[in-house]
C-alpha positions as CSV (number, residue, x, y, z in Angstrom):
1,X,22.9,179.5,178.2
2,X,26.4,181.1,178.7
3,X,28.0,184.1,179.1
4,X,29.8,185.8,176.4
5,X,29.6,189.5,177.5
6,X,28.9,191.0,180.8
7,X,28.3,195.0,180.1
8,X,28.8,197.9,182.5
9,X,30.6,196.6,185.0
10,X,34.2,197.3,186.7
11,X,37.6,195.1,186.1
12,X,40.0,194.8,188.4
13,X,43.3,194.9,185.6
14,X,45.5,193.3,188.9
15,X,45.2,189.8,188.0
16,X,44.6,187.1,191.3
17,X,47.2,184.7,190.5
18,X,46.4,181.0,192.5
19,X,48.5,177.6,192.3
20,X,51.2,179.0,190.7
21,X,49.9,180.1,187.7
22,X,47.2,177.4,187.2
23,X,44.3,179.7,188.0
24,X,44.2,183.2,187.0
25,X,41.1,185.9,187.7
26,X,39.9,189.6,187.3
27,X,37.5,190.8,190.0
28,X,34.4,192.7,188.2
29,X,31.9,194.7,189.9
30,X,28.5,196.0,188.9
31,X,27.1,199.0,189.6
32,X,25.0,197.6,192.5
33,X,28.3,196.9,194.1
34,X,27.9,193.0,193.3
35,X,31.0,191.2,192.6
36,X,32.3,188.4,190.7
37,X,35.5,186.9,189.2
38,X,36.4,185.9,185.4
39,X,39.1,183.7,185.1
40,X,40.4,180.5,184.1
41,X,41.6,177.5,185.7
42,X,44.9,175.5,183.6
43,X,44.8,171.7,183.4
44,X,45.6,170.6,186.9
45,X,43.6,169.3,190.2
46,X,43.1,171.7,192.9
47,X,41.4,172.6,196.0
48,X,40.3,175.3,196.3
49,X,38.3,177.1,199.8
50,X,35.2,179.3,200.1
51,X,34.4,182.2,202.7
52,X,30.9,183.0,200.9
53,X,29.3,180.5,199.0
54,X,29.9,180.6,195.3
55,X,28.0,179.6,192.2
56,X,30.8,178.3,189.4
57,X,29.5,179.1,185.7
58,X,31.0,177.4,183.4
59,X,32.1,179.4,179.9
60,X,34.3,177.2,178.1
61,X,36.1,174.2,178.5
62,X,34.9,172.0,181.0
63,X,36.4,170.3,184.6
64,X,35.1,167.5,187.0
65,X,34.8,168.3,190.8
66,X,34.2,167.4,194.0
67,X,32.2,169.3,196.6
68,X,33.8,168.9,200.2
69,X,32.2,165.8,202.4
70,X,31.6,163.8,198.8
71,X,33.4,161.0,196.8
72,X,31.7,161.5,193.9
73,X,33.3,163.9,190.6
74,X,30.8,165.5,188.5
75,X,30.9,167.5,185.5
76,X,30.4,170.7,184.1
77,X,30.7,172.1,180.8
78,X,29.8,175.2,178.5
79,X,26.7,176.6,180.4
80,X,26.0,174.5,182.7
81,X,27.3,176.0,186.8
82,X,27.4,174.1,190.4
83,X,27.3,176.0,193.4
84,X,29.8,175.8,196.8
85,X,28.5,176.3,200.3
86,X,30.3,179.4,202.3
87,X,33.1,178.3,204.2
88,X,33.4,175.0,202.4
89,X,35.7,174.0,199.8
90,X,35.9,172.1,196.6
91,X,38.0,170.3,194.3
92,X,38.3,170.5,190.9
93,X,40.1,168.4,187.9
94,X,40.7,170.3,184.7
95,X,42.3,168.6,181.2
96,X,41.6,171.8,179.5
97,X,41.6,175.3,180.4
98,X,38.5,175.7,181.8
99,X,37.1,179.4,181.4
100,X,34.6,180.6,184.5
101,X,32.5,183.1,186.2
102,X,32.4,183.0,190.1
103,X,29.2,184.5,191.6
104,X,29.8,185.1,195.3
105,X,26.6,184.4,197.1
């Protein structure tokens, strides 16, 4: 299923601007204190690093990647999410913007 709305939460309205543009993000938080990110990544292929490990949900568009240690790209698209190990890294190929929520683990 994917995420169209996410209700009662904080937004950050100071952007986090990555790769020159190519990846943009709002920090949310929920009243628990849990945080996320909305954003979206522009066609491009980027690296990018973890600290705490992260669970990529995919909203719209669609990109390949490639967990750190492995050869192989995979996909995800609309509803469908892959998860990063903390202080790993990952890369990713995008053809269209693809639209994401970042759960921090």
């Amino acid at each position: 299923m994917t995420t169209t709305h996410i209700d009662g939460v904080t937004v950050s309205t100071q952007a986090s601007v990555y790769f020159d543009g190519k990846c943009v993000s709002h920090g949310i938080t929920y009243p628990d204190g849990t945080k996320k990110s909305v954003g979206v990544v522009l066609p491009a292929t980027l690296t990018f690093n973890t600290g705490a490990p992260e669970i990529m949900e995919c909203v719209a568009g669609g990109c390949e990647y490639k967990l750190a240690g492995s050869d192989a790209w995979l996909k995800s698209a609309p509803g469908e999410s892959f998860s990063i190990p903390g202080n790993s890294s990952f890369d990713i190929r995008v053809t269209e913007p693809y639209h994401y929520i970042c759960h921090f683990g």
